[in-house]
C-alpha positions in Angstrom: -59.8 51.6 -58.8 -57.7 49.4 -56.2 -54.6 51.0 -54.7 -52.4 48.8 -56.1 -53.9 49.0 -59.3 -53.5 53.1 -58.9 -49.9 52.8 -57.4 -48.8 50.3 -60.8 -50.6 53.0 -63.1 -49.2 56.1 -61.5 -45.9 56.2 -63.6 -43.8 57.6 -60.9 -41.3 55.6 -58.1 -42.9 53.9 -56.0 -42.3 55.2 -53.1 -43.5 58.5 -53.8 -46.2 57.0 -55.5 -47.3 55.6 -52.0 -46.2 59.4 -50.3 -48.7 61.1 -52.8 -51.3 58.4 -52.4 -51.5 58.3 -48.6 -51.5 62.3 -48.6 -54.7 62.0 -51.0 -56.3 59.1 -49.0 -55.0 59.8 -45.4 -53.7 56.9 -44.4 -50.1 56.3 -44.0 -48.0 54.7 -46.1 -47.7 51.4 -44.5 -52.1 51.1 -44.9 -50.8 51.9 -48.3 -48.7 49.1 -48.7 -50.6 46.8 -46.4 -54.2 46.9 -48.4 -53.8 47.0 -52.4 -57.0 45.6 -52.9 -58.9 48.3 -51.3 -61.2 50.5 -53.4 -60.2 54.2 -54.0 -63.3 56.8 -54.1 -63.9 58.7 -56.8 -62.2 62.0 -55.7 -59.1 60.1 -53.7 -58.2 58.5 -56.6 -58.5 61.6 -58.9 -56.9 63.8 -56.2 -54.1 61.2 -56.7 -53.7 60.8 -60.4 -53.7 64.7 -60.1 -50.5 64.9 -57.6 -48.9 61.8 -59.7 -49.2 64.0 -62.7 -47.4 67.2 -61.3 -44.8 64.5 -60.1 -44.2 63.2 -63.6 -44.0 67.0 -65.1 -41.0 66.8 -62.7 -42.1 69.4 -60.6 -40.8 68.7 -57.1 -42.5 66.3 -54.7 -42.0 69.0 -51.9 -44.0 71.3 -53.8 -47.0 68.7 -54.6 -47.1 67.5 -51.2 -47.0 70.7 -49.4 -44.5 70.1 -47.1 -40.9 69.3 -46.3 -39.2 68.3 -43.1 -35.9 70.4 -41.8 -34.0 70.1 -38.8 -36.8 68.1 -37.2 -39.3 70.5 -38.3 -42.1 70.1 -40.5 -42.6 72.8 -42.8 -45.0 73.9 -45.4 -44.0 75.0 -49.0 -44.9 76.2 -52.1 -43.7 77.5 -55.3 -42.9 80.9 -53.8 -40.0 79.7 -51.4 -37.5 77.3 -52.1 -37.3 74.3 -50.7 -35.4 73.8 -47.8 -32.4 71.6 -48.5 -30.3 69.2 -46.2 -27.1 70.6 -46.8 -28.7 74.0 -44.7 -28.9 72.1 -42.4 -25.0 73.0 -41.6 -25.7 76.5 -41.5 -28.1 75.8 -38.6 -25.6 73.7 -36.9 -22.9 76.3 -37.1 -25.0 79.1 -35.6 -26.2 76.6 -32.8 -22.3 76.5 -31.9 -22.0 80.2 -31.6 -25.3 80.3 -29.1 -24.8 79.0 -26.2 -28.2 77.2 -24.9 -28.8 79.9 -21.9 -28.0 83.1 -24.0 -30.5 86.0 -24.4 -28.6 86.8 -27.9 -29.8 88.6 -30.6 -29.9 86.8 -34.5 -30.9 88.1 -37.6 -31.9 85.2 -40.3 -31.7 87.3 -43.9 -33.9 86.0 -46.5 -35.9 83.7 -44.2 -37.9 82.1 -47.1 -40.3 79.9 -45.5 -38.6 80.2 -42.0 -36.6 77.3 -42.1 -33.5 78.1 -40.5 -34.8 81.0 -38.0 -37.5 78.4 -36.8 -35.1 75.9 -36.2 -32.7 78.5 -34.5 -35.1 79.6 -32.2 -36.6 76.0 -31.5 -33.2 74.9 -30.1 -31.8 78.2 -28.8 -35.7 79.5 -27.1 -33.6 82.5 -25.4 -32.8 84.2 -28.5 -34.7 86.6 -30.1 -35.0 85.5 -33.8 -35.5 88.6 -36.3 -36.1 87.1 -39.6 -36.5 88.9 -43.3 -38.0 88.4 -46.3 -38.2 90.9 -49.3 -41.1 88.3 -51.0 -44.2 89.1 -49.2 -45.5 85.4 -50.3 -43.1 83.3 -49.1 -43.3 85.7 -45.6 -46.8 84.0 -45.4 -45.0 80.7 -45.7 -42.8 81.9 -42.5 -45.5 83.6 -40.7 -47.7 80.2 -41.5 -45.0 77.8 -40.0 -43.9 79.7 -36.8 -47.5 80.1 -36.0 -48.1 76.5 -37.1 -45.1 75.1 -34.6 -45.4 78.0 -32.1 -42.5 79.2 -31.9 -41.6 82.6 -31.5 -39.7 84.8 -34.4 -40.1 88.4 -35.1 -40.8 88.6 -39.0 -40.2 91.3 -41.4 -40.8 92.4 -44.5 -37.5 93.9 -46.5 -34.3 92.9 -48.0 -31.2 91.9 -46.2 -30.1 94.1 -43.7 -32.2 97.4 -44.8 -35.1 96.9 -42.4 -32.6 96.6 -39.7 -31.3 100.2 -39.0 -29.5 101.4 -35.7 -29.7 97.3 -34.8 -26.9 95.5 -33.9 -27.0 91.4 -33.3 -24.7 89.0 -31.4 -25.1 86.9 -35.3 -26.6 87.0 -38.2 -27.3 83.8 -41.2 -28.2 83.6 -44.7 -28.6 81.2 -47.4 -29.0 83.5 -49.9 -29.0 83.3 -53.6 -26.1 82.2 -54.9 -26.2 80.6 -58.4 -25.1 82.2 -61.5 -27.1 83.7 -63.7 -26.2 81.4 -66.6 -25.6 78.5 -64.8 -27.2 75.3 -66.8 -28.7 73.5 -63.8 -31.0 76.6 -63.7 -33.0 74.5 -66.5 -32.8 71.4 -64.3 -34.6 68.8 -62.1 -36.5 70.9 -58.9 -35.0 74.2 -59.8 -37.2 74.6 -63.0 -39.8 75.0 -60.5 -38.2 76.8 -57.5 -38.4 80.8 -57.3 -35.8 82.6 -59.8 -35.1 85.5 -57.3 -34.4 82.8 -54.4 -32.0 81.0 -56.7 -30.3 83.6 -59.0 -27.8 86.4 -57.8 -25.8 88.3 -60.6 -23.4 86.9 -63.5 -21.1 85.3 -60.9 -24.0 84.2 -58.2 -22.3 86.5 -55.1 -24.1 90.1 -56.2 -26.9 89.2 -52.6 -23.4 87.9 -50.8 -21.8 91.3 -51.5 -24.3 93.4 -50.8 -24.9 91.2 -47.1 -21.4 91.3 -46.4 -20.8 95.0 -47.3 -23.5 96.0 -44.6 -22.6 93.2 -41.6 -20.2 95.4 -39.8 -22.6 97.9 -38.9 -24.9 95.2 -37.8 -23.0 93.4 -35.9 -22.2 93.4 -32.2 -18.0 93.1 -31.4 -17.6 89.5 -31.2 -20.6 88.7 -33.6 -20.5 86.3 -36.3 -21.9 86.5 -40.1 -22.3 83.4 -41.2 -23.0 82.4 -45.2 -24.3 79.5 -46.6 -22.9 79.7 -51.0 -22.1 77.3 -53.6 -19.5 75.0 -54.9 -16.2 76.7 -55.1 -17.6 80.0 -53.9 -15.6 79.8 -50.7 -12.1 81.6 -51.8 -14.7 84.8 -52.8 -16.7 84.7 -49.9 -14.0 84.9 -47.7 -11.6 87.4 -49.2 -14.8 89.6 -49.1 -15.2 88.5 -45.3 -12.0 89.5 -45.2 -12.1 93.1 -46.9 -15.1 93.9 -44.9 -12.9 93.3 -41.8 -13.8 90.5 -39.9 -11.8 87.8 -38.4 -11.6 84.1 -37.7 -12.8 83.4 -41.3 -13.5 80.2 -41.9 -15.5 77.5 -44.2 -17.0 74.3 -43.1 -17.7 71.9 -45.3 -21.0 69.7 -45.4 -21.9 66.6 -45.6 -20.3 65.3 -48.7 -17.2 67.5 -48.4 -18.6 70.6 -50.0 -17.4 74.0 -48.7 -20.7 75.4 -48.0 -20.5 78.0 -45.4 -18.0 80.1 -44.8 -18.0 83.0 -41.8 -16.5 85.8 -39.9 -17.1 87.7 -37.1 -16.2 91.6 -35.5 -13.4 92.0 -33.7 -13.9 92.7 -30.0 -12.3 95.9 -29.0 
């Protein structure tokens, strides 16, 4: 079979149709588009029908490539982390803003998944020391795999939220945790069908992992530290009235790229 003649039959958009085909052949995508008449062996062009087929299931095209770019970083992925989005991006540039470049600080990523925003933390601030957690021992492999991968540095851990963390106090702590509700129709939609439940799902209202994170920050945090959360559409007013009753100050919410409150944050008053 040709390449054009296996692009035309794959049955998905064409671009990812030439994504999945130059990650089955290993050329890139513009000897994809360049050559349709070359021949396809055998097992490229089966390894390809294969990946087109997940993609028309509708499973995402993160998870059948492998791999998904954040903050500049390319990252590997798989069905036991979800898929880092763009909109976390925000969460990384807010934390970035409370680091100055030349600081030795101290930051806790909770519920790392597959490293994402640690990695890129500790990319762009190299004088912090990144602690990051994961209670799912799989997609820890997925961070362990990338900051080895992209050598950077990041202390990782195995536990939930701030439990592992005892006696420790950092200058700020991050986490996009789970926030949807637990009967929340998009659950049975496009990519999250496929994502992890646990990384998705928190509780009848979505905040149960945003309590429990928020509840436990003051002990965690050094005076002057920030929290900052990344949660869902209209999740803002909770968030920060629990900010609030846990007693931080200088609450806020930023809102990303298409207007969406999407993290909100405190921090410890300074004595």
């Amino acid at each position: 079979m040709r390449i054009g003649e296996a692009l035309a039959a794959s049955g998905i958009a064409p671009r990812e149709a030439r994504l999945l085909l130059a990650e089955a052949c290993g050329f890139s995508e513009a000897s994809v588009l360049a050559h349709p008449e070359r021949e396809l062996p055998e097992a490229v062009a089966a390894r390809f029908e294969e990946m087109a087929a997940r993609r028309r299931a509708g499973e995402p095209i993160a998870y059948v490539l492998g791999r998904r770019e954040f903050y500049g970083l390319p990252l590997a992925v798989g069905r036991s982390v979800l898929i880092p989005r763009p909109e976390t991006e925000l969460l990384v540039e807010l934390a970035l803003d409370r680091l100055p470049a030349d600081a030795e600080a101290r930051v806790a990523d909770l519920g790392t998944g597959c490293g994402a925003v640690a990695l890129a933390i500790a990319r762009n601030r190299p004088r912090a020391r990144v602690v990051a957690i994961e209670q799912s021992a799989a997609a820890l492999e997925f961070a362990k795999r990338n900051a080895t991968r992209l050598g950077i540095a990041i202390e990782l851990r195995h536990g939930r939220w701030f439990e592992l963390l005892a006696g420790e106090r950092f200058d700020l702590a991050v986490s996009n945790p789970p926030y949807v509700a637990s009967g929340d129709p998009h659950l049975g939609e496009g990519d999250l069908r496929f994502e992890p439940r646990s990384s998705l799902v928190s509780g009848e209202d979505g905040l149960d992992a945003i309590r429990e994170i928020v509840h436990a920050a003051p002990a965690h945090l050094e005076p002057g530290g920030w929290l900052l959360l990344e949660h869902g559409i209209g999740q803002e007013p909770a968030v920060r009235g629990l900010l609030e009753a846990a007693g931080l100050t200088r609450i806020f919410s930023a809102p990303d790229l298409a207007g969406i409150a999407r993290v909100s944050g405190g921090t410890l008053k300074s004595d």
